[in-house]
Gaussian input, Z-matrix of N, CA and C with variables (Angstrom, degrees):
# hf/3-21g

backbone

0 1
 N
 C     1     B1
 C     2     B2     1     A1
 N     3     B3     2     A2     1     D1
 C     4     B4     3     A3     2     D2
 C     5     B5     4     A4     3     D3
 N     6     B6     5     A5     4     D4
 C     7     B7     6     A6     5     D5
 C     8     B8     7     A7     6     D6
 N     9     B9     8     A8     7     D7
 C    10    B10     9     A9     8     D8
 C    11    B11    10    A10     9     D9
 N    12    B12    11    A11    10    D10
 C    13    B13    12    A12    11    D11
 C    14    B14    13    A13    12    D12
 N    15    B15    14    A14    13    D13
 C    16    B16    15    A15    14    D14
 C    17    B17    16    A16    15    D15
 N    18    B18    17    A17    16    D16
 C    19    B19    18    A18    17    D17
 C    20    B20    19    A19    18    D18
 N    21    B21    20    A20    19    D19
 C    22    B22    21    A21    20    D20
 C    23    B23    22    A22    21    D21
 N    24    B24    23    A23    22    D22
 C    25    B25    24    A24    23    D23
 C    26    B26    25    A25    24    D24
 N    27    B27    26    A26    25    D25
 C    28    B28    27    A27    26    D26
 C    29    B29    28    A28    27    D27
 N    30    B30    29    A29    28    D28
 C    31    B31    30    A30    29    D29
 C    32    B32    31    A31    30    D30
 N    33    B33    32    A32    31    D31
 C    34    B34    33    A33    32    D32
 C    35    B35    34    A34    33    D33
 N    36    B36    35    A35    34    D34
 C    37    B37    36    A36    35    D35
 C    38    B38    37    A37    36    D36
 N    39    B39    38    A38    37    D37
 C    40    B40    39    A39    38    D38
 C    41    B41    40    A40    39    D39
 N    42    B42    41    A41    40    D40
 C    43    B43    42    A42    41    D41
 C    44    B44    43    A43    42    D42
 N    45    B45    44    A44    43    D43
 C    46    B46    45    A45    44    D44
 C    47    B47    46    A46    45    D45
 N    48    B48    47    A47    46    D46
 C    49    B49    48    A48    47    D47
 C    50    B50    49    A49    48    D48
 N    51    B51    50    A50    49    D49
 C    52    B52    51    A51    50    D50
 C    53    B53    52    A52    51    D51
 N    54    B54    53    A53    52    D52
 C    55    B55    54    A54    53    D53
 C    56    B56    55    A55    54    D54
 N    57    B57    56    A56    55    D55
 C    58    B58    57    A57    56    D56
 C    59    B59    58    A58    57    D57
 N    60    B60    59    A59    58    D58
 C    61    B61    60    A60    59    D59
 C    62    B62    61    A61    60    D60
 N    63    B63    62    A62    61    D61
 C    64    B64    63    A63    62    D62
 C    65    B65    64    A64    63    D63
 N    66    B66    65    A65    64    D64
 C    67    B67    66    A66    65    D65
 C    68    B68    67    A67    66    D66
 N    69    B69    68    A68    67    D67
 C    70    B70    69    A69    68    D68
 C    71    B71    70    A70    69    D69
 N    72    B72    71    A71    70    D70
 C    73    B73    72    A72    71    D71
 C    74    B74    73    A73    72    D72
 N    75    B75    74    A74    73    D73
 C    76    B76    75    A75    74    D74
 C    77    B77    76    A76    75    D75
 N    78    B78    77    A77    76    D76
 C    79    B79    78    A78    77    D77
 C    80    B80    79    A79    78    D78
 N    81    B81    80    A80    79    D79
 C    82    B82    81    A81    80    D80
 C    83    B83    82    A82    81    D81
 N    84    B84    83    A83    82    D82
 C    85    B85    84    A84    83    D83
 C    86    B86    85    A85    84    D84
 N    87    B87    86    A86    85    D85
 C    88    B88    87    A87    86    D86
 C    89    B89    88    A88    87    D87
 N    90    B90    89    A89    88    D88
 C    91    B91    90    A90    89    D89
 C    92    B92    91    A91    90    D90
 N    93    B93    92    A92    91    D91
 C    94    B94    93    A93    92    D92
 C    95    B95    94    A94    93    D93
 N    96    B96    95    A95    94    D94
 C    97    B97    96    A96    95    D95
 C    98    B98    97    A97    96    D96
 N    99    B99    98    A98    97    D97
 C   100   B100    99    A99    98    D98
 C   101   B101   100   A100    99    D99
 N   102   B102   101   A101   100   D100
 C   103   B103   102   A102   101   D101
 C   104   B104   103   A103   102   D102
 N   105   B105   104   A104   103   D103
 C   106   B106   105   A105   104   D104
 C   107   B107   106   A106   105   D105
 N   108   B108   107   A107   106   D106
 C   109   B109   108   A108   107   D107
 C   110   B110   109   A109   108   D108
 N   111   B111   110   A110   109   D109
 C   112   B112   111   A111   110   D110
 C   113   B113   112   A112   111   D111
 N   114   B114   113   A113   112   D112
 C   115   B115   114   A114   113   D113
 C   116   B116   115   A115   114   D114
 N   117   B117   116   A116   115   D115
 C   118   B118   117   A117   116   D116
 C   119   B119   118   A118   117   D117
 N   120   B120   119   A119   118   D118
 C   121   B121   120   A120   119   D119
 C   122   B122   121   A121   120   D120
 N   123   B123   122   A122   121   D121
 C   124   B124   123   A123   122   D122
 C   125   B125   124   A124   123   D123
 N   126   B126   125   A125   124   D124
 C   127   B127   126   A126   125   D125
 C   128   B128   127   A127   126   D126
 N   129   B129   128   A128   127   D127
 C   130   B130   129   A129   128   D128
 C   131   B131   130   A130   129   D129
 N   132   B132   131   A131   130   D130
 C   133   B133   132   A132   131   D131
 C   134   B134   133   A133   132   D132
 N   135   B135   134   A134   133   D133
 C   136   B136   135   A135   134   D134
 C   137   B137   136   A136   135   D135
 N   138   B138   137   A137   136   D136
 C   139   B139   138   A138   137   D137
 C   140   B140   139   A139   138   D138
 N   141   B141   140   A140   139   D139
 C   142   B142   141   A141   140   D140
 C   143   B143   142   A142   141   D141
 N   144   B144   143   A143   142   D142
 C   145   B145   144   A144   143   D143
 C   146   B146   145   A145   144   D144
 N   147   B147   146   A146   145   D145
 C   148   B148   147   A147   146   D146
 C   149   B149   148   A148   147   D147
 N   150   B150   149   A149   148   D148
 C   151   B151   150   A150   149   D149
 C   152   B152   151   A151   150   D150
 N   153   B153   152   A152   151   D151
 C   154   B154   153   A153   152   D152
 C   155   B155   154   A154   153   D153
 N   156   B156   155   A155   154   D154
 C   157   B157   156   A156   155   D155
 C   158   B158   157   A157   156   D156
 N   159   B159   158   A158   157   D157
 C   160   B160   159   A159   158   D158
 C   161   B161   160   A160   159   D159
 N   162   B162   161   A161   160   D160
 C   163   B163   162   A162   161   D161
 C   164   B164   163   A163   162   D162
 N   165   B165   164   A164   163   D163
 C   166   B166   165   A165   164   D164
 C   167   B167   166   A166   165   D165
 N   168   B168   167   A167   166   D166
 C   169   B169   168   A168   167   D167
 C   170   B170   169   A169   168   D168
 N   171   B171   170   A170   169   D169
 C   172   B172   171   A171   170   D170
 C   173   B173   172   A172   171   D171
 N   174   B174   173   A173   172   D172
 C   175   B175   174   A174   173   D173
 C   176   B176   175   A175   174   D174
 N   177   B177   176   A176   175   D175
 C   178   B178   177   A177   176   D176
 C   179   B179   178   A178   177   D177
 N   180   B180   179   A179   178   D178
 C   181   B181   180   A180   179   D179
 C   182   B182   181   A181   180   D180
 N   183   B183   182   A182   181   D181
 C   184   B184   183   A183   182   D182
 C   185   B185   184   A184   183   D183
 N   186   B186   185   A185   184   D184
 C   187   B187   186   A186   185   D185
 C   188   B188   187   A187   186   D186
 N   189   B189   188   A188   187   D187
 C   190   B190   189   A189   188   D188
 C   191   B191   190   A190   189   D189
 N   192   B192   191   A191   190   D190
 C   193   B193   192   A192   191   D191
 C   194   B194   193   A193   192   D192
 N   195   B195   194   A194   193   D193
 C   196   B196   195   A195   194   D194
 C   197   B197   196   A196   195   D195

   B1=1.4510
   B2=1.5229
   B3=1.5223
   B4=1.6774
   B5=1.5467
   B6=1.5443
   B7=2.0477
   B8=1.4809
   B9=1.0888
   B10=2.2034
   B11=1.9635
   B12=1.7172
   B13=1.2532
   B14=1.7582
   B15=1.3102
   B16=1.3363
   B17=1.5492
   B18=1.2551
   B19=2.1724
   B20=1.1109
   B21=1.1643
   B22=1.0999
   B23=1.8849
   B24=1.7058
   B25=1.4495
   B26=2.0794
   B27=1.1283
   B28=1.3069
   B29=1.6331
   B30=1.2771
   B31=1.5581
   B32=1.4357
   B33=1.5539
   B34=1.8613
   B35=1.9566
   B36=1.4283
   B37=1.8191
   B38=1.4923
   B39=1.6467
   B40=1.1317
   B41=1.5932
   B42=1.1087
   B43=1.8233
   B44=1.5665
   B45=0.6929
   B46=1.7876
   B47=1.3210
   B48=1.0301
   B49=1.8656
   B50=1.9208
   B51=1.2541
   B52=1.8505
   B53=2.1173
   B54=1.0415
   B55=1.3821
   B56=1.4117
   B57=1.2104
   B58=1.1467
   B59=2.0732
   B60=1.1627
   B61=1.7908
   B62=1.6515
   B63=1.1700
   B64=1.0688
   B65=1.8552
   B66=1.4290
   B67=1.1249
   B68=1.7317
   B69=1.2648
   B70=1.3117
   B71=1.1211
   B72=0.8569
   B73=1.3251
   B74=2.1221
   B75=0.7509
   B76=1.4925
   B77=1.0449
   B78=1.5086
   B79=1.2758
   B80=1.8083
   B81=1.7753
   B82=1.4293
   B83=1.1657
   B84=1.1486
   B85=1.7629
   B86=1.5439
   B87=1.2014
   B88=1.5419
   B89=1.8291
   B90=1.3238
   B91=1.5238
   B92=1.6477
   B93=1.0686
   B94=1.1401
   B95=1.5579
   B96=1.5468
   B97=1.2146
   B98=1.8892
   B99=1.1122
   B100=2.1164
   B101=1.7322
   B102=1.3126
   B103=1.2786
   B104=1.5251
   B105=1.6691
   B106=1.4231
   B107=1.1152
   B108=1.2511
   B109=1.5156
   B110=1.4201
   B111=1.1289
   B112=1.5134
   B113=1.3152
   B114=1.8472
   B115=1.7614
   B116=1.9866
   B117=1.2630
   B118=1.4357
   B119=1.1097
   B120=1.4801
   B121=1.4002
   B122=1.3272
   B123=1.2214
   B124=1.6547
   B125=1.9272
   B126=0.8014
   B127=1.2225
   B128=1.4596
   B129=1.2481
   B130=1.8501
   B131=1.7686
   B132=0.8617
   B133=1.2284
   B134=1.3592
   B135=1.2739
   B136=1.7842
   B137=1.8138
   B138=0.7915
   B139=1.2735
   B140=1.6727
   B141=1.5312
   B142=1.5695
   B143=1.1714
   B144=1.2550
   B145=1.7699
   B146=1.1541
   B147=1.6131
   B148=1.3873
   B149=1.9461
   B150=1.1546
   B151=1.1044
   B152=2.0980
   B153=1.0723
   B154=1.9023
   B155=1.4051
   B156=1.7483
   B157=1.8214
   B158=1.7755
   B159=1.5073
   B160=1.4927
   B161=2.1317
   B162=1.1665
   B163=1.2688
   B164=1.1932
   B165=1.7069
   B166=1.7605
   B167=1.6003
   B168=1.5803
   B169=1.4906
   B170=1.4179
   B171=1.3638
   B172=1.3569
   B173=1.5406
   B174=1.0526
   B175=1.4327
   B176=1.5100
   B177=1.9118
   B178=1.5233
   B179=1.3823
   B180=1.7274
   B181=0.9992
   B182=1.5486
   B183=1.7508
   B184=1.3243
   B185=1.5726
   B186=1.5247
   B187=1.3664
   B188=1.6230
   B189=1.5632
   B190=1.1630
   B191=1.4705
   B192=1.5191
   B193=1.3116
   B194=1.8430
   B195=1.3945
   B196=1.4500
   B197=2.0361
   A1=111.12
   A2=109.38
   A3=120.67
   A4=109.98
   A5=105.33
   A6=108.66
   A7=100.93
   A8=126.55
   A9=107.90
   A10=95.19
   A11=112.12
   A12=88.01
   A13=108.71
   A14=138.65
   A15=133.45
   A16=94.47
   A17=119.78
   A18=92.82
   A19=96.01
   A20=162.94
   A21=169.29
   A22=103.42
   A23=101.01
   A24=131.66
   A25=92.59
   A26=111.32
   A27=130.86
   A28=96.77
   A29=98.88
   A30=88.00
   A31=138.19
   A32=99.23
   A33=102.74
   A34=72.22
   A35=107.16
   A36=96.17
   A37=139.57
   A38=101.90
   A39=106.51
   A40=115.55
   A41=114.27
   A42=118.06
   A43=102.79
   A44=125.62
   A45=107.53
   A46=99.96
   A47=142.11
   A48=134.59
   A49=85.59
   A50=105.70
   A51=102.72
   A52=89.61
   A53=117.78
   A54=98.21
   A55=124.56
   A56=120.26
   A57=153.32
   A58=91.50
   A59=130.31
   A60=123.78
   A61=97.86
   A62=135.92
   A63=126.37
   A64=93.88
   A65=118.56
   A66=117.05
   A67=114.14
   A68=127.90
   A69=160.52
   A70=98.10
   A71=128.58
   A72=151.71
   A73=111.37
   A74=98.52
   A75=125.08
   A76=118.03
   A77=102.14
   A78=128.23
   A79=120.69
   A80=96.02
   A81=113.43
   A82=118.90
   A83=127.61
   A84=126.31
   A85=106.60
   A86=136.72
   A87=111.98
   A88=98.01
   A89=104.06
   A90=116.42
   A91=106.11
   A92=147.86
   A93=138.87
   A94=127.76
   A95=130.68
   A96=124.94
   A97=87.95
   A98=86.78
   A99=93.26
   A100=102.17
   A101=119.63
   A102=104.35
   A103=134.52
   A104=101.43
   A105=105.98
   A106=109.52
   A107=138.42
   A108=125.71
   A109=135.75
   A110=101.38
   A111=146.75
   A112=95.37
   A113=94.45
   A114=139.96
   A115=68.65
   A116=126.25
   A117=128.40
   A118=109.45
   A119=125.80
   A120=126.90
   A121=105.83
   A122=118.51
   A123=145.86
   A124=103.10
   A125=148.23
   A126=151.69
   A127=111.42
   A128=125.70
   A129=126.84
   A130=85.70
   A131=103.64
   A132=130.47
   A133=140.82
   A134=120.49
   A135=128.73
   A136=99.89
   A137=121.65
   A138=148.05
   A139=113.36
   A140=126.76
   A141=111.25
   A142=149.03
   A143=104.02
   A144=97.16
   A145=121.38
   A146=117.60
   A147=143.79
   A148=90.88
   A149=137.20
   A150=102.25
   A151=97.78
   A152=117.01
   A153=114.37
   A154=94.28
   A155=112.02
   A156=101.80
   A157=109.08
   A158=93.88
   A159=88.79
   A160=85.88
   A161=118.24
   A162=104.08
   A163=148.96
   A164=132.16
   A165=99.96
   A166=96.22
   A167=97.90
   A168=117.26
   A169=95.46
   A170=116.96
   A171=99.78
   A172=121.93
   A173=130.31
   A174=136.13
   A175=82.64
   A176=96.45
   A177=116.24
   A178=85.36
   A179=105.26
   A180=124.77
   A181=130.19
   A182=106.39
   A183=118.48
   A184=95.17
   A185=116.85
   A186=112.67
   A187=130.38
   A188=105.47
   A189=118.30
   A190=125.29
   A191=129.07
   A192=125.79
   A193=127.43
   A194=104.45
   A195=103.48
   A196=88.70
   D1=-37.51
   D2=170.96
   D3=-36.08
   D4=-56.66
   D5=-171.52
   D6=-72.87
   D7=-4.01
   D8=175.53
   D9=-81.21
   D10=-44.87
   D11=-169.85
   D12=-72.91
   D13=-8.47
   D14=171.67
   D15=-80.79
   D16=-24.61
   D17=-173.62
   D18=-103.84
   D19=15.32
   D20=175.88
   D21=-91.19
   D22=-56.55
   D23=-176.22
   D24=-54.65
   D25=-59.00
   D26=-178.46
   D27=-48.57
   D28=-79.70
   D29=-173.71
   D30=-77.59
   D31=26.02
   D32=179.27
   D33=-99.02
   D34=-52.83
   D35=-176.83
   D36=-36.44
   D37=-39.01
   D38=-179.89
   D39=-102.77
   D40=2.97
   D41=147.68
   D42=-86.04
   D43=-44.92
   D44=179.89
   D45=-60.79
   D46=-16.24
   D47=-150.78
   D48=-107.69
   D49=-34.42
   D50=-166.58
   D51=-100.15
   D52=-14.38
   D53=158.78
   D54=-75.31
   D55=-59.26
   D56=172.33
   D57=-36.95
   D58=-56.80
   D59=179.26
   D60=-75.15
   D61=-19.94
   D62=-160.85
   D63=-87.72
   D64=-58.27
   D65=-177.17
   D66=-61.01
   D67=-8.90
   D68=140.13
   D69=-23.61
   D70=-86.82
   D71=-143.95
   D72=-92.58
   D73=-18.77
   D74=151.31
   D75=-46.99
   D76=-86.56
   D77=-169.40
   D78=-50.15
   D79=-40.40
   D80=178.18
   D81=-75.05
   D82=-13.57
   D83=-173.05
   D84=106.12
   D85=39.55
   D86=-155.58
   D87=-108.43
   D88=-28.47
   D89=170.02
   D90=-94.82
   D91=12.92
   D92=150.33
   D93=-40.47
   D94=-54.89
   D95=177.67
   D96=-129.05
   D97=120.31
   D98=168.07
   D99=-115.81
   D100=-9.38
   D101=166.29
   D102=-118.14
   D103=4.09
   D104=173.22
   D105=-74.11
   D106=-19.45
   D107=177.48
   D108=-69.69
   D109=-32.56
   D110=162.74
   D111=-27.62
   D112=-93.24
   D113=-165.51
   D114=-40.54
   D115=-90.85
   D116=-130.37
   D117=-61.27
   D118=12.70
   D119=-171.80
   D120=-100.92
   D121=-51.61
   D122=159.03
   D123=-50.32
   D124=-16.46
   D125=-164.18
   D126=-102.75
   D127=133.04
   D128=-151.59
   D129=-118.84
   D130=142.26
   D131=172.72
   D132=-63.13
   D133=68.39
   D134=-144.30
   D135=-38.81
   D136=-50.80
   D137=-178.40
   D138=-61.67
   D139=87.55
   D140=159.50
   D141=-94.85
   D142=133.42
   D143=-161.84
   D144=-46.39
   D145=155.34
   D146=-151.55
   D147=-82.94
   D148=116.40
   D149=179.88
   D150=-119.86
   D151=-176.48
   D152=-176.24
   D153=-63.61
   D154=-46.30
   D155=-154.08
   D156=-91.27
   D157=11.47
   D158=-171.96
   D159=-93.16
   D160=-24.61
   D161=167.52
   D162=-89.16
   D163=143.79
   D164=-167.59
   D165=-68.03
   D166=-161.19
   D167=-149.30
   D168=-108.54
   D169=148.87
   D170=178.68
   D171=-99.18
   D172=153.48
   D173=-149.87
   D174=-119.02
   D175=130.20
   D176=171.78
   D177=-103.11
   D178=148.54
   D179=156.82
   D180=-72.38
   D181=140.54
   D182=-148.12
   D183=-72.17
   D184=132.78
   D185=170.75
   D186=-62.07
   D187=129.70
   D188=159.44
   D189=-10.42
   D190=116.23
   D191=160.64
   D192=-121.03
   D193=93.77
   D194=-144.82
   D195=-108.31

């Protein structure tokens, strides 16, 4: 009969411990956007990267003959 009041004791503890991160997590912003991350994954990039071969080459100037 001793172990119901320790698991009992246990589990009022460990719902306060998973309430207690949940309102956590609230508080911090963590449910604020659940689908912009998503959307921005799927989303192409107006902008394409700069890459070496997409540019010409650069031309050193021909040395001096004095």
């Amino acid at each position: 009969m001793e172990i119901l009041y320790l698991l009992i004791l246990l589990a009022v503890l460990i719902a306060g411990v998973i309430a207690w991160a949940f309102l956590w997590s609230i508080r911090s912003g963590q449910f604020d956007d659940l689908e912009g991350p998503a959307h921005r994954i799927l989303m192409d990039e107006d902008e394409s990267p700069k890459h070496a071969a997409d540019q010409p080459p650069e031309t050193k100037p021909a040395p001096r003959s004095d």
